[in-house]
N, C-alpha and C positions, 0 to 999 in steps of 0.2 A: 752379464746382462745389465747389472745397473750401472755399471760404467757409461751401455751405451744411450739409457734411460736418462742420466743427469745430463748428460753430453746434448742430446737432444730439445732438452727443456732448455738448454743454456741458450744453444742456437737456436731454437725456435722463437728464443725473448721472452721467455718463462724464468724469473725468476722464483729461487727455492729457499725456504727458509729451512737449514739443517738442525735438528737438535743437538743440543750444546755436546752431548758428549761424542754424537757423529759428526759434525761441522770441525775439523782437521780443517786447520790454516795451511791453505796452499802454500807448499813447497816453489817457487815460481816470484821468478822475477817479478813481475805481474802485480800478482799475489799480496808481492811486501809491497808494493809500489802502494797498492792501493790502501791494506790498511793501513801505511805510514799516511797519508793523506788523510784518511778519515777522521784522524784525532783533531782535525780541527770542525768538524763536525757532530761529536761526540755528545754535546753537549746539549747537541737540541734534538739529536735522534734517539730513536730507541729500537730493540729489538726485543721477541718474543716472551723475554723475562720478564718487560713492562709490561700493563694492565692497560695497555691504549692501544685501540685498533688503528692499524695505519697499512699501509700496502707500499714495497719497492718498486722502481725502475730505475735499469743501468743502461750504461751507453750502451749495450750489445743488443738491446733490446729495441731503443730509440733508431739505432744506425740505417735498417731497413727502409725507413717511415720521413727519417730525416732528409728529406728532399726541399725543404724551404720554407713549409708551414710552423707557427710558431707554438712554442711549447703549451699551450693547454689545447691544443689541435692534438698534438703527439698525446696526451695524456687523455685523450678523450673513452679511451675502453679501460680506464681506471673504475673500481665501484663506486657506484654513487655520481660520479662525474657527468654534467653537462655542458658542452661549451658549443661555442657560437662562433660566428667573424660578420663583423659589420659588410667587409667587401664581398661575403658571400665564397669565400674559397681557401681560405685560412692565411692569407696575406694581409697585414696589413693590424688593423685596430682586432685584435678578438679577446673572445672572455671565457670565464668558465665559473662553474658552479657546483658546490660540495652541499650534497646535502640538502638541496635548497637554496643554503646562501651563497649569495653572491661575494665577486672577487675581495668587495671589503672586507669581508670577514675572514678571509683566508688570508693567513698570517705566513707570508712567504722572506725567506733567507739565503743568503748565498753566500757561502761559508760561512754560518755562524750571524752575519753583516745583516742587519733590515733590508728590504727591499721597498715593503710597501712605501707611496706616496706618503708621507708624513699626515698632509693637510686630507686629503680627499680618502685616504688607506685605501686607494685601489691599486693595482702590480697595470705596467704598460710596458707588454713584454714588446709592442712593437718599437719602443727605445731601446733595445739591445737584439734587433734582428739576429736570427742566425746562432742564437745562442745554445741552443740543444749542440751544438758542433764543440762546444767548449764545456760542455756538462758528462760528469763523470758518471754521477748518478744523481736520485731524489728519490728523495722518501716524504709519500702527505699520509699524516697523519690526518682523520677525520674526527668532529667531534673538537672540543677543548684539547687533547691531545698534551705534550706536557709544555713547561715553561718555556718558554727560549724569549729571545730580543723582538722589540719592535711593536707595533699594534698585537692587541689583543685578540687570541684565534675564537670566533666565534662558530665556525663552522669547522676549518682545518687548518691544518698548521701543514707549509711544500719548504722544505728546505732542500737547499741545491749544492752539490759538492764539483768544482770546476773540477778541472783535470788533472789527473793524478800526473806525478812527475814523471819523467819515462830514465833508464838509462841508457838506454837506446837510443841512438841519434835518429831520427825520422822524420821524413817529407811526405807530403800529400797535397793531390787536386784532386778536388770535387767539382764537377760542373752538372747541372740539372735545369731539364726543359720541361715544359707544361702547357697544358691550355691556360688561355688567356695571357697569353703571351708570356708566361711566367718564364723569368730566368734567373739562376742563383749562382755564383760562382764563390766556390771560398781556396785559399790554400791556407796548408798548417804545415809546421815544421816544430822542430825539435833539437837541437844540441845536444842529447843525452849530456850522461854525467859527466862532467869535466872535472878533472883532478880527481875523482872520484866525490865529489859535494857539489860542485852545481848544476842546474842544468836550467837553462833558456828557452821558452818552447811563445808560440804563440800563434795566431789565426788573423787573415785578413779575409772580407765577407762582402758581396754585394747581391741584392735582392733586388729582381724589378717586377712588376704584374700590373696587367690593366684591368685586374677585378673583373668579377662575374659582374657588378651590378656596373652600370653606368659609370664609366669616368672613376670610377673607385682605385684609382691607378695606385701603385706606392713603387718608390724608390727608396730601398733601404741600404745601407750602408754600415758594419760593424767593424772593429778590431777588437781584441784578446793579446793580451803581453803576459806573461808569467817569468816570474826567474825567483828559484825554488834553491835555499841549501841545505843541506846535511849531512850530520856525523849521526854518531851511536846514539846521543840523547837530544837533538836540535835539529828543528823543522821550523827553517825561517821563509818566508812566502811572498812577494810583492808582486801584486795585480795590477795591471792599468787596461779597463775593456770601458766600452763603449758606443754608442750609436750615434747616427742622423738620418732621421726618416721623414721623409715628406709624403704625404698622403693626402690626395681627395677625399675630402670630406663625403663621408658617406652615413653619418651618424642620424641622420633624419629619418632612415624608412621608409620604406612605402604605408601614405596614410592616404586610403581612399578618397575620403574626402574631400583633404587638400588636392591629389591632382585630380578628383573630378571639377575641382574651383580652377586649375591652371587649365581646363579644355583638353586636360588629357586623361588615356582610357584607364579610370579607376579598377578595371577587373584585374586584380592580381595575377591571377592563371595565366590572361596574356599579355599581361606588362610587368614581369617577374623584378627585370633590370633597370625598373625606372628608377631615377636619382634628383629628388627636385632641389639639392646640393648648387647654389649658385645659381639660381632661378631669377631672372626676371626680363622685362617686356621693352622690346625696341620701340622707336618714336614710330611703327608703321603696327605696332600691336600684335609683332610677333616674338615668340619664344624664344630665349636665348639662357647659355649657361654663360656663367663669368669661367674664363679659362683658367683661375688661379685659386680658385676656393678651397685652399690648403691647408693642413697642418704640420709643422714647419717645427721642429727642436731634436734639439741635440742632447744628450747627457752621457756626462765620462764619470767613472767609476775608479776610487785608487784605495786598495786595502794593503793593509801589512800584516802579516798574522809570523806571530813564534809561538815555538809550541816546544817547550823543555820538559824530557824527562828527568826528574827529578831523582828518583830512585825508583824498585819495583814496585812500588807502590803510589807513590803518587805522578803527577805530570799535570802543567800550566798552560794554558793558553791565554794570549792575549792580544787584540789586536784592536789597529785605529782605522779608522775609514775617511771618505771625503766621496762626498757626490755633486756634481756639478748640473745644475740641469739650466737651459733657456730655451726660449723660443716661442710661437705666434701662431697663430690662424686666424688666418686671411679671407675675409668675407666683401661681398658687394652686398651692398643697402642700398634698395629702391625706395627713394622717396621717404629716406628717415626724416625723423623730427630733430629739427635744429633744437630744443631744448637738452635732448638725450646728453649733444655733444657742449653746452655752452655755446652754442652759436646766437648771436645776434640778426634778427630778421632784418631781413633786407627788402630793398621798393628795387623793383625791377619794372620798366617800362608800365609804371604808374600803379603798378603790384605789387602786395605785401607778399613778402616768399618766404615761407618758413618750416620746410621740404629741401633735402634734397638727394639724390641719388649719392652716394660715396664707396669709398673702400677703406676697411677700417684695418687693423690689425689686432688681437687683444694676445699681449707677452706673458708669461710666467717666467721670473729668473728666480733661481734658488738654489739654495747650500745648505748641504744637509751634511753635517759631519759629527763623530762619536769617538767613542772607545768601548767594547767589551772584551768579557775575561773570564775567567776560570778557570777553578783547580780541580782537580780530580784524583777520587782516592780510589782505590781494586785492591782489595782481598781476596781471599776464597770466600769468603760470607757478606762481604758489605761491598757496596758500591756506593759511592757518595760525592756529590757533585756540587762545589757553591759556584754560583756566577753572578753574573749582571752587567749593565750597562749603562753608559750613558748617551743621550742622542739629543743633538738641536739642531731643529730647520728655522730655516731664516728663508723668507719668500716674498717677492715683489712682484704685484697685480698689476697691469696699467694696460690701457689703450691707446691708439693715435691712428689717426686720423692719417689717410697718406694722398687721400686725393676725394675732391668733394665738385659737384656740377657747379653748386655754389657754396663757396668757402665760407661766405662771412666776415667774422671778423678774424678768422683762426689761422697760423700757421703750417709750413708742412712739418711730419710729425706730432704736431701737435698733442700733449696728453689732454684723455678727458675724464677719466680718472686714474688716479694713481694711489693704490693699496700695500701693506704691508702686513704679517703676519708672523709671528714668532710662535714657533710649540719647543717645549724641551719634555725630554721623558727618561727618566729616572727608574730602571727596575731592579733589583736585587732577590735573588732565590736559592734554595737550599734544596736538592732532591739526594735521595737516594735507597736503594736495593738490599732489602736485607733479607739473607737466608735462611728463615728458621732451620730447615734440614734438606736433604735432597729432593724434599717435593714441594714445601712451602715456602714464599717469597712476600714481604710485605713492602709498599711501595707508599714513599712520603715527596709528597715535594709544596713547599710554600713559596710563594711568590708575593712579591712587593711592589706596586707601581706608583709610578708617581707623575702627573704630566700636568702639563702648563700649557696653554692655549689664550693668546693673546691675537685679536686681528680687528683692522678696521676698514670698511669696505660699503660701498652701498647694496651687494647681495648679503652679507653676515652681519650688518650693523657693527657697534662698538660691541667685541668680545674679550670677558677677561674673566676666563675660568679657570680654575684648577681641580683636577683628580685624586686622590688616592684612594686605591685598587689595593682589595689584599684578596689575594687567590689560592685556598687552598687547596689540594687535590691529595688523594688517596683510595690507596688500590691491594688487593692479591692478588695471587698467581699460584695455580696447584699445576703442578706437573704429576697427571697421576701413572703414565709411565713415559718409554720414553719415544710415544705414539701421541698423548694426547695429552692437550695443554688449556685449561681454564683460567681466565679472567675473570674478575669485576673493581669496577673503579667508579671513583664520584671527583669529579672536578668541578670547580667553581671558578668562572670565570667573570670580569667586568669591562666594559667600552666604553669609550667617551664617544661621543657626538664626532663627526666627521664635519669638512666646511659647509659641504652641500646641505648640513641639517641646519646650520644655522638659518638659512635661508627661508624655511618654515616656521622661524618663531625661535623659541626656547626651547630646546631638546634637553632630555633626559638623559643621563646615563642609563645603560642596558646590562641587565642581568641577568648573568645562565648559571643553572645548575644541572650540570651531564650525568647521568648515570648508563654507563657500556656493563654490558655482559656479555663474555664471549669464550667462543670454544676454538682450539685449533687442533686440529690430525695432521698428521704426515706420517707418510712409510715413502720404500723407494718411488714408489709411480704413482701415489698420490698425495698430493697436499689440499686441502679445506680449511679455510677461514670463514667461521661464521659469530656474529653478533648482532644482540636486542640492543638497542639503543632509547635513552629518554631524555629529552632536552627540555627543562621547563625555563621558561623567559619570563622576567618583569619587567617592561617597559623596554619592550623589544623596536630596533629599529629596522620595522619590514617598509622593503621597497613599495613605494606607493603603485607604479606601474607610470608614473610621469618623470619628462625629463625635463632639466630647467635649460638654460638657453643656449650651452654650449655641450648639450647631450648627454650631459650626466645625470644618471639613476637621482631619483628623490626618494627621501623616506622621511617615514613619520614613527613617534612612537603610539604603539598599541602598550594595551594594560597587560595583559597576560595572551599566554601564546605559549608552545607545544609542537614540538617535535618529535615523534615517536615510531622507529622501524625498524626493520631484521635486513640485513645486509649477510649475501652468501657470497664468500667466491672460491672457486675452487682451481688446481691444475692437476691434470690428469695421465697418463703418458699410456701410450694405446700399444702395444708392443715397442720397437726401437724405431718408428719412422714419426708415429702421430702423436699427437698432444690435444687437445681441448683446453680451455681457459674460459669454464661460464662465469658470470658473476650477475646478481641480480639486489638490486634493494628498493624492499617493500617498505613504504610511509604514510604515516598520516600525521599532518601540518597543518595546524588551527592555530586562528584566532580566537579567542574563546571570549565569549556576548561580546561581538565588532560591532559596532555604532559607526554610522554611516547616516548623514543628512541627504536626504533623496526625496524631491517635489518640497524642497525649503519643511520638510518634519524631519527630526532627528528617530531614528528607527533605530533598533536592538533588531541583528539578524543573525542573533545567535551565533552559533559558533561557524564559522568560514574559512577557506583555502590562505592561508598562506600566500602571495604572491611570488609564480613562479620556480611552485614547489610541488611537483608533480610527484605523483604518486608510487608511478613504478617507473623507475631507471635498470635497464637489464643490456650485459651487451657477451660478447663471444668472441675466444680466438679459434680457430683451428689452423693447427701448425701442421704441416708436413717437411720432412726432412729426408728425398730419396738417396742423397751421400752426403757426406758432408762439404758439396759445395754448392749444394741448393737449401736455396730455403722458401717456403711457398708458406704465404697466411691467410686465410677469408678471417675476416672483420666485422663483425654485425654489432650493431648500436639499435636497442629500443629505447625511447621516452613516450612515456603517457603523458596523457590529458595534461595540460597545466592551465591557470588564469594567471592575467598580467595585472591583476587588480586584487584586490583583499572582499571583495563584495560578492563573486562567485555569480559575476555578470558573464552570458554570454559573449555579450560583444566584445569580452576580456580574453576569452580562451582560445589558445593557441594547442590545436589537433595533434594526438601523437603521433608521432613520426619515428620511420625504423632508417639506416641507413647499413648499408655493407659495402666495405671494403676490399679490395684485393691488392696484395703487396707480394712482390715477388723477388729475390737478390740472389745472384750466383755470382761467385768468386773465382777468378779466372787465374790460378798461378801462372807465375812469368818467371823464369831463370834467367835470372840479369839485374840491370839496374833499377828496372822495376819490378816490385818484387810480389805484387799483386796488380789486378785490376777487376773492382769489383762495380758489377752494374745492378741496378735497382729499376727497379717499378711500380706505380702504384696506382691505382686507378680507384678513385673515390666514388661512390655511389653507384654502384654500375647499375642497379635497375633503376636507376634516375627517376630516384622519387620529390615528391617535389615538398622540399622541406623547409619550412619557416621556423627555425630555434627560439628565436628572440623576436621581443617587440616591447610595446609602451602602447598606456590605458588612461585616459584621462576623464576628467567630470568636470562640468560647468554647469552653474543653473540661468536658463535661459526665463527670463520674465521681458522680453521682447515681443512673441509673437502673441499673447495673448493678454494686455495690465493685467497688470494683477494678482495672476495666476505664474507661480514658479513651474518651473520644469527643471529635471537634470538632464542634461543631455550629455551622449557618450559618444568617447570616440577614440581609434586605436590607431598604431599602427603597425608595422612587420617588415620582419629583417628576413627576405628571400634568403635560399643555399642553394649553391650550383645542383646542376645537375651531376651529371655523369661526367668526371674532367678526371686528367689523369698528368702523372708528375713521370718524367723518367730521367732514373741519374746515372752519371761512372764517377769512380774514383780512383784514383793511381795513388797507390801507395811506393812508397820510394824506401 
């Protein structure tokens, strides 16, 4: 019987954490494949030994689900997790949120390698479309979580392990259809082992969808190349993956206001898919979109990782990276001002003209390249880990001008500005596991940062700052049998300012101190993960609820601020067919005495909502498994109440909303050259509810309609979600 109980949970996309002295390393090709791979992720993960709440997912788990939406869409029934998509259906620009914070604080890796954006630290998985197809597994740690590479985790740490070598030579096509014209096509192959040490494997991907909302179209585009060698003690790796996505701009939302100003129907309810993206007015003073109002870049990706055993006890890893990224969006401007661009005003038929309708483009080019490392030591009683790294982005701002009603004095291409910026980041850290006896585990880990931020720009002014960050953390672990496992941990985490903060003035560095407590059970047919969490902040940088002019999140710092809740999740196995997977986490996230100028007085309103920190995040699997070639899931997501503002304005708050899922995959053996074929389905939201995730809150003080007298006025807007749409896929495996 519990043969057929784990078997179940596997396929059902349950993963199980075993205790150490039941967790027997698979016998199984498989097996070794995988944890020979893992050691290059070793060093930012952790398992149930560590004092830090985190939660797995593996590809067996993603594969169902994986029909073309992008990974924090798949991770969406993770605890605590909320995410979003700008195009309303998980194609395209989407986001997600740990805890509260948002993507900048989620310190995400891929193999070991940074991910986040250097300048802005937010993850744009829509640059690497399709990439769940090349992911082996992930594990987010929530919380400060422990050391690794890259921006500092303020909320969680997602590192990501690509695909395990195979030695098996293997083919596959995937193709998947959807509403909204979605279409995804990928194939993968594989080499297996040649000579018995290498093997060649890689994926080519294409992604297209015209969006729930308006014109929110994308065409996505990825590759994946791997070629992998090994002997007895040598695991050497070279990556080359990357994307090119172009996307209607959809980053605006629906903001009442604005389209009741363009003449069109402000009711949300029945203009869910308006898109005022490329808006403006023909010479007859009718409505028009510009057909190109795109987001337009590419970025390629090339790691090298070796990983040598040394002896039984120790083993190295180190590896160099190189990221390439460029590219533009593309906007029409009605009737800009010739200053913006350097334009000189012009006499047109006896008229000064200093206006004019154009299309601009604004570029990002940048190179982000590194090196990290580390060694690792394993005993029977110690585990001990030194690493670090080194990382510099180098990044070029500019605009130009590509066509103008009236030019001026200006060129084509023309720049009208042209920006540069340099960050280097420097970390170095020491963790590791020591075993008092066979129930008690104490856990050390220090961390050292170091970062440089140099940039000059007319959104960030002249900057020329530097960091150092020192982050302690420590932790225990009782194992009191070998059913049930306790935690507790304190970590100390610090951030520098991102670019978008310079743009508000002088930003602060921000300060966290985490305190997790936590308990875990397991026996065969049930596992529970639950912990209290407390996060206190000093000069916290929470989202304001405004975006500046090319759609990115603003924030400001607050003095003090609080994070504090109990997170359950559990898996449960209901004889040999069913499973359950609840998970619920309860919060509460203040700003504590938030000052907010409202009617031109500066006000004290006490302690207030966190922006965009909703209270209760709760969601559900239920798995069935009638043989082992079906597999059936319902899906349900709750989010409560949240504000898009820090003031705990109505006109800020965004209603909770529940969403359910149904995923459905049976696998079709074939005796021949193909050797499976498995189809998929999945139908998103079936009781079509009508769900707004995201949105932006803005303040202005109005002293227009009456001298004299200030007013603030408010005003929002909202990122719709499909309704009821549904993904269906095959795949031929060869």
């Amino acid at each position: 019987m519990k043969k057929s109980i784990f078997t179940i949970m596997a396929l059902c996309g349950l993963s199980l954490s075993i205790n150490a002295q039941q967790n027997q390393q698979q016998d199984t090709t498989q097996g070794k494949q995988v944890v020979l791979d893992e050691v290059l992720v070793q060093a930012v993960r952790v398992t149930k030994e560590s004092p830090v709440t985190f939660s797995n997912l593996n590809k067996e788990e993603i594969a169902p689900r994986n029909l073309g939406q992008d990974i924090p869409i798949l991770m969406n029934f993770l605890p605590g997790v909320v995410t979003t998509s700008d195009a309303g259906a998980g194609v395209g620009y989407t986001g997600i949120r740990v805890r509260g914070s948002d993507a900048t604080r989620v310190n995400v890796t891929i193999n070991g390698i940074p991910y986040n954006d250097a300048e802005s630290q937010g993850t744009f998985w829509v640059n690497m479309p399709d990439f769940a197809s090349s992911t082996q597994s992930l594990q987010l740690q929530r919380g400060v979580g422990t050391s690794t590479n890259g921006a500092g985790a303020f909320g969680a740490s997602l590192n990501l392990l690509t695909d395990a070598f195979s030695e098996e030579a293997y083919g596959q096509i995937s193709s998947s259809i959807g509403s909204f014209n979605t279409l995804r096509n990928n194939i993968k192959f594989s080499t297996g082992l040649l000579n018995n040490h290498i093997e060649i494997s890689g994926r080519l991907s294409r992604i297209t969808s015209d969006g729930y909302i308006d014109r929110a179209s994308s065409k996505l585009e990825s590759y994946f190349l791997q070629g992998a060698y090994k002997d007895d003690n040598t695991l050497i790796k070279a990556l080359l993956f990357g994307g090119h996505e172009i996307t209607y701009q959809s980053w605006y939302g629906f903001e009442p206001a604005y389209v009741e100003a363009l003449g069109e129907n402000p009711n949300i309810e029945e203009n869910r898919t308006f898109n005022v993206a490329g808006v403006y007015f023909d010479d007859a003073g009718n409505i028009q979109f510009y057909e190109n109002e795109v987001d337009n870049y590419k970025q390629d990706h090339f790691q090298l990782h070796w990983n040598e055993q040394l002896n039984s006890n120790w083993n190295s890893n180190i590896a160099l990276h190189y990221t390439r990224g460029r590219g533009f969006f593309e906007q029409f401007r009605e009737d800009d001002d010739f200053e913006t661009y350097g334009f000189q005003p012009l006499t047109v038929d006896g008229e000064e003209i200093n206006t004019t309708d154009l299309i601009r483009r604004r570029w990002l080019d940048n190179d982000f390249y590194g090196v990290v490392a580390s060694i690792n030591y394993k005993s029977e009683n110690l585990q001990l880990i030194l690493g670090g790294g080194y990382n510099q982005y180098k990044g070029d701002h500019f605009g130009e001008v590509i066509w103008a009603r009236f030019a001026s004095n200006s060129d084509y291409r023309d720049r009208y500005y042209d920006d540069t910026s340099t960050k280097t980041d420097f970390n170095t850290y020491a963790k590791a596991i020591y075993n008092l006896n066979d129930k008690w585990s104490l856990f050390g880990d220090l961390q050292y940062r170091g970062v440089t931020y140099e940039a000059e720009g007319e959104d960030t002014g002249i900057v020329d700052d530097s960091f150092n960050f020192f982050n302690p953390k420590a932790g225990l672990t009782f194992d009191l049998n070998s059913n049930n496992n306790f935690y507790f941990s304190y970590a100390r985490a610090n951030r520098e300012p991102n670019r978008n903060d310079y743009e508000n003035g002088n930003p602060r560095p921000e300060k966290l101190n985490d305190f997790e407590l936590g308990w875990r059970y397991i026996n065969p047919s049930v596992q529970v993960n639950t912990n209290v969490y407390y996060m206190r902040y000093k000069d916290q940088l929470v989202l304001t609820g405004e975006l500046n002019d090319v759609g990115a999140p603003l924030r400001a710092n607050v003095g003090d601020s609080y994070r504090f809740g109990l997170e359950i999740d559990a898996t449960v196995a209901l004889g040999n067919k069913w499973v359950i997977r609840p998970n619920i986490a309860l919060s509460s996230n203040k700003n504590i005495d938030f000052v907010f100028q409202r009617d031109g007085v500066i006000q004290n309103l006490g302690n207030t909502n966190i922006a965009f920190s909703p209270d209760v995040v709760a969601g559900n699997i239920i798995g069935f498994m009638p043989n082992q070639d079906w597999q059936i899931s319902l899906l349900s997501k709750y989010v409560g109440k949240q504000f898009m503002g820090n003031i705990d304005s109505e006109s800020s708050a965004l209603d909770a909303y529940s969403q359910t899922d149904f995923n459905v995959q049976y696998t079709l053996p074939v005796n021949g050259f193909v050797k499976s074929i498995v189809l998929s389905g999945l139908v998103n939201n079936i009781f079509n509810q009508d769900i707004i995730s995201n949105g932006y809150f803005y303040t202005f003080d109005d002293d227009f309609s009456q001298p004299g007298v200030i007013t603030t006025v408010e005003g929002a807007g909202f990122y719709p979600q499909a309704g009821t749409n549904f993904l269906l896929g095959a795949t031929l495996n060869f």
